[in-house]
KOLDO-273409 format. One record per atom (N, C-alpha, C, CB): residue number from 1; residue in three letters; x negated, y, z negated; atom name. Coordinates in Angstrom, 2 decimals. Glycine has a CB too. Layout:
N
NODE     i    aa         u         v         w   at
NODE   NUM   ala         X         Y         Z   CA
...
//
This chain:
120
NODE     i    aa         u         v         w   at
NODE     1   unk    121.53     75.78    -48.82    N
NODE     1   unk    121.35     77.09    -49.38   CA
NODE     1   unk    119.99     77.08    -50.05    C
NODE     1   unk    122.50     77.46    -50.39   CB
NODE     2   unk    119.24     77.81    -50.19    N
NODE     2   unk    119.98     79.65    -50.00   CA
NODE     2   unk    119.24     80.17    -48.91    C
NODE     2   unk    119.69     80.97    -51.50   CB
NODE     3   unk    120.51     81.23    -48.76    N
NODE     3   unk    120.50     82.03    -47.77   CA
NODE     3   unk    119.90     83.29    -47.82    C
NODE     3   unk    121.58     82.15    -47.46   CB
NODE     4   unk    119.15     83.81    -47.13    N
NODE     4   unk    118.43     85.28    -47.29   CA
NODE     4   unk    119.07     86.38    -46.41    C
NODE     4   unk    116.82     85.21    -46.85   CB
NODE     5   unk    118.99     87.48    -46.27    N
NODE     5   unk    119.55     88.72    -45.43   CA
NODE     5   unk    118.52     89.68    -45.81    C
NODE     5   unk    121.17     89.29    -45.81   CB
NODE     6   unk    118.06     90.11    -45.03    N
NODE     6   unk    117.13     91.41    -44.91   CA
NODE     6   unk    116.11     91.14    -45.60    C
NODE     6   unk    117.67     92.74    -45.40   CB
NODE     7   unk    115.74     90.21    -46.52    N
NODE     7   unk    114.23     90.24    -46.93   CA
NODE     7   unk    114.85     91.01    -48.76    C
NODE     7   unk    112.88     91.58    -45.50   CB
NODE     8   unk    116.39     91.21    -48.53    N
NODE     8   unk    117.43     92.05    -49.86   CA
NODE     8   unk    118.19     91.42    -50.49    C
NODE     8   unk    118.40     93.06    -49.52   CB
NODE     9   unk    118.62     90.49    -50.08    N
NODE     9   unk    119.63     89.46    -50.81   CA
NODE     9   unk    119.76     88.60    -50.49    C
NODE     9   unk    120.70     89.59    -50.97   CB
NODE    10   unk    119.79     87.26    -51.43    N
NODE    10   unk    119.94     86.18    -51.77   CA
NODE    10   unk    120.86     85.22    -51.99    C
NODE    10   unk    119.59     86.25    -52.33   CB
NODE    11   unk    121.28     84.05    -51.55    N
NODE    11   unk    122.56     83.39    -52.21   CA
NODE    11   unk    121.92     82.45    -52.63    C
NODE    11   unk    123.83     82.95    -51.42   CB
NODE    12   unk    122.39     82.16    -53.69    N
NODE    12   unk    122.59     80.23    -53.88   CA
NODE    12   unk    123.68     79.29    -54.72    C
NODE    12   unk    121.28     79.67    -54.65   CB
NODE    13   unk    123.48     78.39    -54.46    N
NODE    13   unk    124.79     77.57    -55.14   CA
NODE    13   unk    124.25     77.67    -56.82    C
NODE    13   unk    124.98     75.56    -54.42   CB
NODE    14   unk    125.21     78.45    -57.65    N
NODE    14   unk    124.78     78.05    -58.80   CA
NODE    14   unk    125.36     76.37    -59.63    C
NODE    14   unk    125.16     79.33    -59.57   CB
NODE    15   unk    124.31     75.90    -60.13    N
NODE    15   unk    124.18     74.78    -60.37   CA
NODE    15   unk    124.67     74.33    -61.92    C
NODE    15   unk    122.89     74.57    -60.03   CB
NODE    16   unk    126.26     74.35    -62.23    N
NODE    16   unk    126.74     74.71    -63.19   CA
NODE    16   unk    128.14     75.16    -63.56    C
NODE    16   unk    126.08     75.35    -63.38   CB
NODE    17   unk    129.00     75.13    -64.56    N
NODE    17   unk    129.99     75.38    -65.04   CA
NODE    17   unk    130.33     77.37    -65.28    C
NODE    17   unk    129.86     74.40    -66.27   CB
NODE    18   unk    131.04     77.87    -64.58    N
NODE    18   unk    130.84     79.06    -65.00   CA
NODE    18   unk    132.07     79.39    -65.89    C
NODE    18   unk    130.58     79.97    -63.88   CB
NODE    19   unk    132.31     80.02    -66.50    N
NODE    19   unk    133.86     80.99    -66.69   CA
NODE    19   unk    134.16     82.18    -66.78    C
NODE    19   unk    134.51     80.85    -67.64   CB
NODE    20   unk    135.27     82.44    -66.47    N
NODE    20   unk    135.66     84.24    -66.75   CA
NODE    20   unk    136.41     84.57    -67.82    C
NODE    20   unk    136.56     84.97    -65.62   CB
NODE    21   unk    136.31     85.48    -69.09    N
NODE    21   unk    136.72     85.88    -69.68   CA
NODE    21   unk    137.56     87.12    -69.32    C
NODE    21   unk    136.00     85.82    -70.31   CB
NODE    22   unk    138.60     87.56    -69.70    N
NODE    22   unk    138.98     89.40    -69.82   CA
NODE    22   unk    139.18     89.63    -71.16    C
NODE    22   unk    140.50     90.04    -69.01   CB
NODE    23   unk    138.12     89.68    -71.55    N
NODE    23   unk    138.68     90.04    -73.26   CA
NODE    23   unk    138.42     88.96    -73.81    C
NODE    23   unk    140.33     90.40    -73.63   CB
NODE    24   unk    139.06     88.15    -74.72    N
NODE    24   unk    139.37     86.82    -74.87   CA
NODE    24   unk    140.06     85.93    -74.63    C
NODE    24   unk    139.45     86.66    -75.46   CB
NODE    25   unk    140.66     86.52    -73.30    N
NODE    25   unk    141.45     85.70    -72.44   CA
NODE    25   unk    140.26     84.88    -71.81    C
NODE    25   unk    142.44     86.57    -71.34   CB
NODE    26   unk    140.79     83.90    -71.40    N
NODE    26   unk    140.07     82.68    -69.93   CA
NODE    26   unk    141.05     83.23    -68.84    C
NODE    26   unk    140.37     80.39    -70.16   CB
NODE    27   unk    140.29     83.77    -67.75    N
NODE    27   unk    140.96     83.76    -66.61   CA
NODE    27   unk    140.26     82.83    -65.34    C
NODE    27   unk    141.11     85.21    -66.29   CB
NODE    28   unk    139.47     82.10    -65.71    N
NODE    28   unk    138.78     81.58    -64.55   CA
NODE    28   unk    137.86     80.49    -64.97    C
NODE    28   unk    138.03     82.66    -63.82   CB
NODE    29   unk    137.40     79.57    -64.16    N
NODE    29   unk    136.37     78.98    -64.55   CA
NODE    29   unk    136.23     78.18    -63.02    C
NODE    29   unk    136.57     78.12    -66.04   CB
NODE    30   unk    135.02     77.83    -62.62    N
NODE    30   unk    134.32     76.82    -61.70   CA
NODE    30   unk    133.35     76.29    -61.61    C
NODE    30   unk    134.21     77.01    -60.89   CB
NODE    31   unk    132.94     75.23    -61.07    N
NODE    31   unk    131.36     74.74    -60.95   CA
NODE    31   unk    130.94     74.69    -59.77    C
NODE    31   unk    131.02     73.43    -61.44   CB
NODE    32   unk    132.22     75.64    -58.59    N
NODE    32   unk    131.63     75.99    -57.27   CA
NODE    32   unk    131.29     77.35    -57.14    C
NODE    32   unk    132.49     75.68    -56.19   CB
NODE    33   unk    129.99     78.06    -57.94    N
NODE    33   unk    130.14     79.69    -57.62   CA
NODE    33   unk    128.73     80.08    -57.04    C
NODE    33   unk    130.51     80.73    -59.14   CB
NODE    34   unk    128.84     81.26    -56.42    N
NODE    34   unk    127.20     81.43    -55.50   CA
NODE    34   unk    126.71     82.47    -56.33    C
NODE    34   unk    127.19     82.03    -53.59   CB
NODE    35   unk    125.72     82.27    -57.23    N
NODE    35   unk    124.46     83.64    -57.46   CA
NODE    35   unk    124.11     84.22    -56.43    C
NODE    35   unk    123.04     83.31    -58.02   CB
NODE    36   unk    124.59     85.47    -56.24    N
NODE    36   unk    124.34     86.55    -54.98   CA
NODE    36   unk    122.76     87.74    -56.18    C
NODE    36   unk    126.68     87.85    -54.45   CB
NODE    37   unk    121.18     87.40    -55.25    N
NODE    37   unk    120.39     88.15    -55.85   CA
NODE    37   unk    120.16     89.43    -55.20    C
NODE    37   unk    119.33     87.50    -56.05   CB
NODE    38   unk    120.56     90.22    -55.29    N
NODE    38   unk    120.02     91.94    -54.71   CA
NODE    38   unk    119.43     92.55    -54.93    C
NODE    38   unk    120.45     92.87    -54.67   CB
NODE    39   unk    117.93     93.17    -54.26    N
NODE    39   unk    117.13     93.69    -54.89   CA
NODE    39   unk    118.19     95.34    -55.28    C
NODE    39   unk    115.62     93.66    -53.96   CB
NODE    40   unk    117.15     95.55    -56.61    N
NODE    40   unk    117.85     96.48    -57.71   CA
NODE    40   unk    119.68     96.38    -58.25    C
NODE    40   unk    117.62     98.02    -57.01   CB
NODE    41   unk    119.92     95.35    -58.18    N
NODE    41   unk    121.31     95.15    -58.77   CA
NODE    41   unk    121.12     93.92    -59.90    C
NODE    41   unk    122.49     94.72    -57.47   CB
NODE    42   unk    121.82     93.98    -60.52    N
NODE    42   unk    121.59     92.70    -61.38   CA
NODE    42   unk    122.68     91.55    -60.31    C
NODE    42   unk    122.22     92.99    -63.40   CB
NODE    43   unk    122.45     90.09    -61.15    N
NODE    43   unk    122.54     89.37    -60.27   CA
NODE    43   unk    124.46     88.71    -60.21    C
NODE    43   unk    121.25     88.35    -60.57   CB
NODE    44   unk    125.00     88.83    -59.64    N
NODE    44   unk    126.07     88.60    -59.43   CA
NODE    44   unk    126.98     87.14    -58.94    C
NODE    44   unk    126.07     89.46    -58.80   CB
NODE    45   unk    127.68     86.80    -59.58    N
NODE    45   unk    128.14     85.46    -59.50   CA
NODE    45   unk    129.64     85.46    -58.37    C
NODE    45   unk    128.47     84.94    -61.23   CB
NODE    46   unk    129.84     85.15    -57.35    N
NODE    46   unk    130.89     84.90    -56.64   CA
NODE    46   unk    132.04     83.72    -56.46    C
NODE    46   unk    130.40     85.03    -55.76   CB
NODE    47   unk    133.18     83.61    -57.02    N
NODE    47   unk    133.64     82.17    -57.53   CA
NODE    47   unk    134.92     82.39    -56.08    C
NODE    47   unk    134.36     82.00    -59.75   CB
NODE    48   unk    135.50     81.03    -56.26    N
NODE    48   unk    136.57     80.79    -54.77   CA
NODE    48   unk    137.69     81.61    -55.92    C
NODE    48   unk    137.13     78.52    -53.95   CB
NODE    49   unk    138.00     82.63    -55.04    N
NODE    49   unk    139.63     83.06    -55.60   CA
NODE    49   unk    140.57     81.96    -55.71    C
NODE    49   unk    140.43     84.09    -54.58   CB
NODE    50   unk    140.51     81.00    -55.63    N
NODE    50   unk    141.73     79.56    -56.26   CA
NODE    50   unk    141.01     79.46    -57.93    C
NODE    50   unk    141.43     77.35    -55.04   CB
NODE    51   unk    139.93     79.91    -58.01    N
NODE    51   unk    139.50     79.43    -59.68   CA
NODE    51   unk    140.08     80.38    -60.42    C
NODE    51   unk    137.80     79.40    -60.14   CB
NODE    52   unk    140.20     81.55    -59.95    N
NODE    52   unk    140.91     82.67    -60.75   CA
NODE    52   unk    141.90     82.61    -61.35    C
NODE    52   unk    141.20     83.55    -60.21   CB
NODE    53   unk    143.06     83.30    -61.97    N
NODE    53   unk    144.26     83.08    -62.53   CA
NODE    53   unk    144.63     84.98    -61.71    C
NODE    53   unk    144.24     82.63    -64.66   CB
NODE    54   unk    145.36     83.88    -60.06    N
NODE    54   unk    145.42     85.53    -59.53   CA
NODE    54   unk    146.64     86.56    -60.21    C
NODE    54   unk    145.76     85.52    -57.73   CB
NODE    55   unk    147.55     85.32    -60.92    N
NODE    55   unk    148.33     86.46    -61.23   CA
NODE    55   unk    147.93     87.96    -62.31    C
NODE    55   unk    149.43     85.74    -61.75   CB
NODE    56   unk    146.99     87.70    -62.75    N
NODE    56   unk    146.51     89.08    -63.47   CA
NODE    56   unk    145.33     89.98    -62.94    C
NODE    56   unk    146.08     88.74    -64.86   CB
NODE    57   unk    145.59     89.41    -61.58    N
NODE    57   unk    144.76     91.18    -60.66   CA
NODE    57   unk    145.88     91.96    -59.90    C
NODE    57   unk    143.31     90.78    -59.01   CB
NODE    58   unk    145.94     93.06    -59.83    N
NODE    58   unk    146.42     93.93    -59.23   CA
NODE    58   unk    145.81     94.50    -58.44    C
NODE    58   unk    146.82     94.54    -59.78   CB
NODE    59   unk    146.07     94.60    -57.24    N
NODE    59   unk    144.74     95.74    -55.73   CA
NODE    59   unk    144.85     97.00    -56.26    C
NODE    59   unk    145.39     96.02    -53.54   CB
NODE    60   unk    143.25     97.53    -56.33    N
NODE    60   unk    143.09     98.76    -56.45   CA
NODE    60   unk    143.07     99.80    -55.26    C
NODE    60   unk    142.07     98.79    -57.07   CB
NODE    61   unk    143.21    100.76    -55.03    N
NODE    61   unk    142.85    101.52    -54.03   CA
NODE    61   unk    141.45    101.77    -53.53    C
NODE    61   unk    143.32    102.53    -54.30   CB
NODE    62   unk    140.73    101.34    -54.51    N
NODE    62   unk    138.74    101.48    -54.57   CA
NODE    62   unk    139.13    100.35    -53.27    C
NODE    62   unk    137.33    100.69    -56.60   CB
NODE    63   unk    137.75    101.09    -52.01    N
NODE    63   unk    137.68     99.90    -51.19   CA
NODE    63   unk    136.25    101.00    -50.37    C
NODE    63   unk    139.50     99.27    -50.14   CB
NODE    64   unk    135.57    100.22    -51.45    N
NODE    64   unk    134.07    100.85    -50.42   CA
NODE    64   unk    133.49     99.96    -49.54    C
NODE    64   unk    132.69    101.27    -51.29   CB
NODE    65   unk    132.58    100.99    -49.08    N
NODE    65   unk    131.78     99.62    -47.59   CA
NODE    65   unk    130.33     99.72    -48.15    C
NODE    65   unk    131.75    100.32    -45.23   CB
NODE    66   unk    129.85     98.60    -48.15    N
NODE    66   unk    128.30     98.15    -48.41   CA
NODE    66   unk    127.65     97.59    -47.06    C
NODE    66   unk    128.20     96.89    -49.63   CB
NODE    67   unk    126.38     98.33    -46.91    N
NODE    67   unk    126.00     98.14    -45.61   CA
NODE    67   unk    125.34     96.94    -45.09    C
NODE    67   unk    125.29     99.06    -45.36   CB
NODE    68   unk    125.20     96.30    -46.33    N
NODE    68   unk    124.37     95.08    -46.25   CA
NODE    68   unk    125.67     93.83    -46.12    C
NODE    68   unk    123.23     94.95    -47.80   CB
NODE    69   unk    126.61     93.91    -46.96    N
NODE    69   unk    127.61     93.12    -47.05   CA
NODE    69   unk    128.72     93.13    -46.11    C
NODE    69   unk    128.01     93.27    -48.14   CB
NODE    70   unk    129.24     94.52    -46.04    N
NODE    70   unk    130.70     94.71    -45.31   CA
NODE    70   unk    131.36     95.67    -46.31    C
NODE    70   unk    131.70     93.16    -45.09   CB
NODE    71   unk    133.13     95.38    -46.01    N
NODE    71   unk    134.09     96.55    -46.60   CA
NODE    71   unk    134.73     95.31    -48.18    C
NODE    71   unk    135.79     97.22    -44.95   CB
NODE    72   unk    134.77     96.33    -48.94    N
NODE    72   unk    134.98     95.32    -50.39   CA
NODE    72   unk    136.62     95.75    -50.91    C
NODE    72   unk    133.53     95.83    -51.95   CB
NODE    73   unk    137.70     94.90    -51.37    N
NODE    73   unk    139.15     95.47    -51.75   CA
NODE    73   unk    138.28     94.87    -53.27    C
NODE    73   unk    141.07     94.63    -50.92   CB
NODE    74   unk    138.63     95.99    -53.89    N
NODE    74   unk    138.55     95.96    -55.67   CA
NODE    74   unk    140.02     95.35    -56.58    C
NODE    74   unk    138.32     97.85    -56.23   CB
NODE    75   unk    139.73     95.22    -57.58    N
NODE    75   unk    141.15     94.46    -58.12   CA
NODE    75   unk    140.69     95.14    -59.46    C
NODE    75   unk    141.40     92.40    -58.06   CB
NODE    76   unk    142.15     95.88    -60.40    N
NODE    76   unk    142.47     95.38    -61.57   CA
NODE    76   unk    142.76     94.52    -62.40    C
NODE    76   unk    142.85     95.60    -61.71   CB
NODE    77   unk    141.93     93.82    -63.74    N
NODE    77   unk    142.10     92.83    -63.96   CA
NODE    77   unk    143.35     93.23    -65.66    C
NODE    77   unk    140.47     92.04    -63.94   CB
NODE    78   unk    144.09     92.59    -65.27    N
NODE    78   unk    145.35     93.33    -66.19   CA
NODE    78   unk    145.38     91.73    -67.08    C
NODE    78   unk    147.28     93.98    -65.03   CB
NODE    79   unk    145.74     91.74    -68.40    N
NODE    79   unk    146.00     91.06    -69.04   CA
NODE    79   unk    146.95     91.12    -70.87    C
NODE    79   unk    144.87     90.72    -68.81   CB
NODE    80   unk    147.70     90.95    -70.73    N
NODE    80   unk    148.94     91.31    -71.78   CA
NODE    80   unk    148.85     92.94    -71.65    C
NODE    80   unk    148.66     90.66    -73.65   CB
NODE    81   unk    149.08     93.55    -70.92    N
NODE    81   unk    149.33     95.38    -70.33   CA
NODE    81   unk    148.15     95.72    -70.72    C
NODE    81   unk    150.64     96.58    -71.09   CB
NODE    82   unk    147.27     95.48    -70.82    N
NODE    82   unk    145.54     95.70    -71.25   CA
NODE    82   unk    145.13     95.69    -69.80    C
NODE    82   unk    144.59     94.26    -72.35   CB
NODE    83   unk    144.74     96.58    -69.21    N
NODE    83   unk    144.03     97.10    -67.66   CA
NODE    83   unk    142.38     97.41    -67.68    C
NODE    83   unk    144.80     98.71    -67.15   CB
NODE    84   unk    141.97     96.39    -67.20    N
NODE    84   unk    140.41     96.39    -67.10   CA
NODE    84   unk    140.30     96.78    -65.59    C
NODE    84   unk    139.61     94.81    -67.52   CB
NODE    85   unk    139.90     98.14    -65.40    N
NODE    85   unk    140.23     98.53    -64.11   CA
NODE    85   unk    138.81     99.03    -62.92    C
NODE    85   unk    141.29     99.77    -64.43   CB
NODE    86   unk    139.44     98.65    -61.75    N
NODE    86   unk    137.81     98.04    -60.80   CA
NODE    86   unk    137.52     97.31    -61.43    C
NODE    86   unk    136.41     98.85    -60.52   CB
NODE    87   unk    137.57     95.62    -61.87    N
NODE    87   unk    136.67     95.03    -62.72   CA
NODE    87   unk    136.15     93.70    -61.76    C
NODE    87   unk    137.42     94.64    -64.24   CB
NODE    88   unk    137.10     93.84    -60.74    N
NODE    88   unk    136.91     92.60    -59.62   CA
NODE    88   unk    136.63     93.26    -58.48    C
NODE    88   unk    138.21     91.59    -59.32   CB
NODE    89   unk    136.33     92.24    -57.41    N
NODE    89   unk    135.92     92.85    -56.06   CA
NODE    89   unk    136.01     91.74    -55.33    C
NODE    89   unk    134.51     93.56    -55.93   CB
NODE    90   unk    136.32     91.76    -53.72    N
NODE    90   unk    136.48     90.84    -52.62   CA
NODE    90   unk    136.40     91.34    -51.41    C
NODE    90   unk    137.57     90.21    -52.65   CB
NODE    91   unk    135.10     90.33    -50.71    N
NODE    91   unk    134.80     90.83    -49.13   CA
NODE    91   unk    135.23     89.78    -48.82    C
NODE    91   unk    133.35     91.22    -48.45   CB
NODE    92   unk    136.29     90.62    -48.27    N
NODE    92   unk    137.40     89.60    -47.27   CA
NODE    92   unk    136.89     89.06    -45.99    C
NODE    92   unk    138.75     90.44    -46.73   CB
NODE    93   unk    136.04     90.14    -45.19    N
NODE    93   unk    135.50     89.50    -43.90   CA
NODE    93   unk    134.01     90.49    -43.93    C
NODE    93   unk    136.72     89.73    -42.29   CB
NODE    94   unk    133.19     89.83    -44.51    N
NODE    94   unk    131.95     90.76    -44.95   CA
NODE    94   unk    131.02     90.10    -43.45    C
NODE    94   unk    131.10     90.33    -46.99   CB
NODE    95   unk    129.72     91.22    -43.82    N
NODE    95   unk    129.41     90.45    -42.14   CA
NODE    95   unk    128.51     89.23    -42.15    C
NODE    95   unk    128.53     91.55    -40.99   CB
NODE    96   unk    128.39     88.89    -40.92    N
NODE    96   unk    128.27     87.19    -40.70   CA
NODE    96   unk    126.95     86.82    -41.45    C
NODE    96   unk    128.12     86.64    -38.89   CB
NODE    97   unk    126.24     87.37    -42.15    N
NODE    97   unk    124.91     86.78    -42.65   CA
NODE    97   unk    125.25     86.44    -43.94    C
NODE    97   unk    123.62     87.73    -42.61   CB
NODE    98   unk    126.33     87.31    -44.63    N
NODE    98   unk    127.37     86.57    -46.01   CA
NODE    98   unk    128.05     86.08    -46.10    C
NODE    98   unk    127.94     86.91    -46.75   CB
NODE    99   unk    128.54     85.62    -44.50    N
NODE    99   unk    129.71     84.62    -44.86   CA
NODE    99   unk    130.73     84.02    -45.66    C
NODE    99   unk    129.47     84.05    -44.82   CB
NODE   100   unk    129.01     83.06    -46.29    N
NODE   100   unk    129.53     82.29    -47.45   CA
NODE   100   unk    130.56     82.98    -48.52    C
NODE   100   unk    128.33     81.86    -48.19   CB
NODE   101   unk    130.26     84.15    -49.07    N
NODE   101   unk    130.88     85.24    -50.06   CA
NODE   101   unk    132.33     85.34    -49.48    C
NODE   101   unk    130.02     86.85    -50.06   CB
NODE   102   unk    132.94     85.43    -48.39    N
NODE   102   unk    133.89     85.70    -47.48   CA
NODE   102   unk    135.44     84.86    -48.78    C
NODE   102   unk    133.34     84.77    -45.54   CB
NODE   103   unk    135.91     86.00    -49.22    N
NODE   103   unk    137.44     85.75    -50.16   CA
NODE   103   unk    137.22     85.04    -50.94    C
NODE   103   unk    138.71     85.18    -49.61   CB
NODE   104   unk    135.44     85.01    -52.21    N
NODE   104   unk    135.03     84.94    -53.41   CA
NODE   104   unk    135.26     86.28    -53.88    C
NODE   104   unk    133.71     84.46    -53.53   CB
NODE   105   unk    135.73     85.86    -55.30    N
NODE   105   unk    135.82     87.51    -55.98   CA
NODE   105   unk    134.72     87.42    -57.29    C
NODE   105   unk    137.76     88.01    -56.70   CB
NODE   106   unk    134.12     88.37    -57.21    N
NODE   106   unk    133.26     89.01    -58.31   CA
NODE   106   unk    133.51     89.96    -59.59    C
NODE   106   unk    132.51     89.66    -57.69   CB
NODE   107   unk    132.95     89.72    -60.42    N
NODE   107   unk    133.63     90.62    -61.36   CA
NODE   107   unk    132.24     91.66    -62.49    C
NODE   107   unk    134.78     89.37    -62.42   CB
NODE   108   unk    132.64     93.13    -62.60    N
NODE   108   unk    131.57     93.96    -63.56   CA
NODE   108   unk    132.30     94.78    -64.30    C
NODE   108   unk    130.46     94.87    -62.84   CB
NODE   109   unk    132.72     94.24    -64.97    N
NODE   109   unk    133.38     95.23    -65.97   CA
NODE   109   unk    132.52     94.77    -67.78    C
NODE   109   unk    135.51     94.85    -65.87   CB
NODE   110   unk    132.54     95.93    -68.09    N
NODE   110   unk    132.07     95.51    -69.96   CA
NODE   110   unk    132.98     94.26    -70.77    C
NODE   110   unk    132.47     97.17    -71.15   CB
NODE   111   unk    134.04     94.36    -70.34    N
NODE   111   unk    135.25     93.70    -71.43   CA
NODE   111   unk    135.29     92.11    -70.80    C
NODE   111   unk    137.17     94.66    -71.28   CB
NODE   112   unk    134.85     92.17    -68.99    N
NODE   112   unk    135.23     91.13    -68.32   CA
NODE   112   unk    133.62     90.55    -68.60    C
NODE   112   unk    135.93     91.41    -66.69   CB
NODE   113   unk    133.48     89.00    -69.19    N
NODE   113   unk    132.36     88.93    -69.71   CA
NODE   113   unk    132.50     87.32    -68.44    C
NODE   113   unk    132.18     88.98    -71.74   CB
NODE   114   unk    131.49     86.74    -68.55    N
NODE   114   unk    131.00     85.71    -67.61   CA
NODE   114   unk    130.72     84.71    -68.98    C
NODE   114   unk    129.51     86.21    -66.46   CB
NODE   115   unk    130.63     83.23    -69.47    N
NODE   115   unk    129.91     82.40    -69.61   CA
NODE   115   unk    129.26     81.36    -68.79    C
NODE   115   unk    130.33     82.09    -70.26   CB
NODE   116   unk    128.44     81.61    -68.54    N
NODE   116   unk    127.87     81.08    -68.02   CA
NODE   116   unk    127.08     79.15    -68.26    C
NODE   116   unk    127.31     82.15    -67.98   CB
NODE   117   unk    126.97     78.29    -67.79    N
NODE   117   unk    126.20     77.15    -68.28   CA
NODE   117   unk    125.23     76.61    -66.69    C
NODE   117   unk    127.50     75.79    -69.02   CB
NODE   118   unk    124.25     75.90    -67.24    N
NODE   118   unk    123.33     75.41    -66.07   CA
NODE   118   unk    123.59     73.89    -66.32    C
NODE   118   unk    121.55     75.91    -66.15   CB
NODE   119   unk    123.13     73.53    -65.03    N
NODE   119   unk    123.16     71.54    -64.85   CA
NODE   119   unk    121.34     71.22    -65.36    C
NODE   119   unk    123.54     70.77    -62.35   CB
NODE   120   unk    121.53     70.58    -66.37    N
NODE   120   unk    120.39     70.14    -66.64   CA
NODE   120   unk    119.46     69.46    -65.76    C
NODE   120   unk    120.58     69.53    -67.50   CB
//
């Protein structure tokens, strides 16, 4: 890695411990996740849905198509009846130049926060 597409986006292995918060819950954590860079998006972290804690997403009905990526199923991220909603996302079979991304889920919500750490 990394991988380029269109001269628009970027992957790479981020090099590092990540985690997911919902609130002050921990719902996640890995040190296998890909920094996806897009021009005009901020930069987005993709972790293996096994790091997640799937039992607190629920499928949303949101399921847009990105032309660069493919078709995306969105998730509610629910935690003690507290609904952080659209806060996840997953390209299940996005097209072949993202592969890699293929049933990583992402997350943008305000409440759903990232910590992030780097490998020295």
């Amino acid at each position: 890695m990394p991988a380029y597409f269109d001269n628009r986006i970027e992957l790479h292995e981020h090099a590092g411990q990540l985690c997911v918060y919902a609130g002050p819950q921990l719902i996640g954590q890995t040190d296998t996740a890909l920094r996806l860079v897009e021009r005009g998006y901020a930069d987005r972290f993709y972790l293996p849905w096994s790091a997640i804690e799937s039992h607190c997403l629920q499928r949303s009905d949101k399921q847009p198509h990105c032309p660069y990526k493919g078709d995306t199923r969105y998730y509610h991220v629910v935690i003690d009846d507290v609904s952080y909603d659209n806060a996840a996302w997953v390209y299940p079979q996005p097209r072949s130049e993202m592969a890699a991304i293929a049933g990583r889920i992402a997350f943008d919500h305000p409440q759903v926060t990232l910590e992030i750490a780097h490998r020295q």
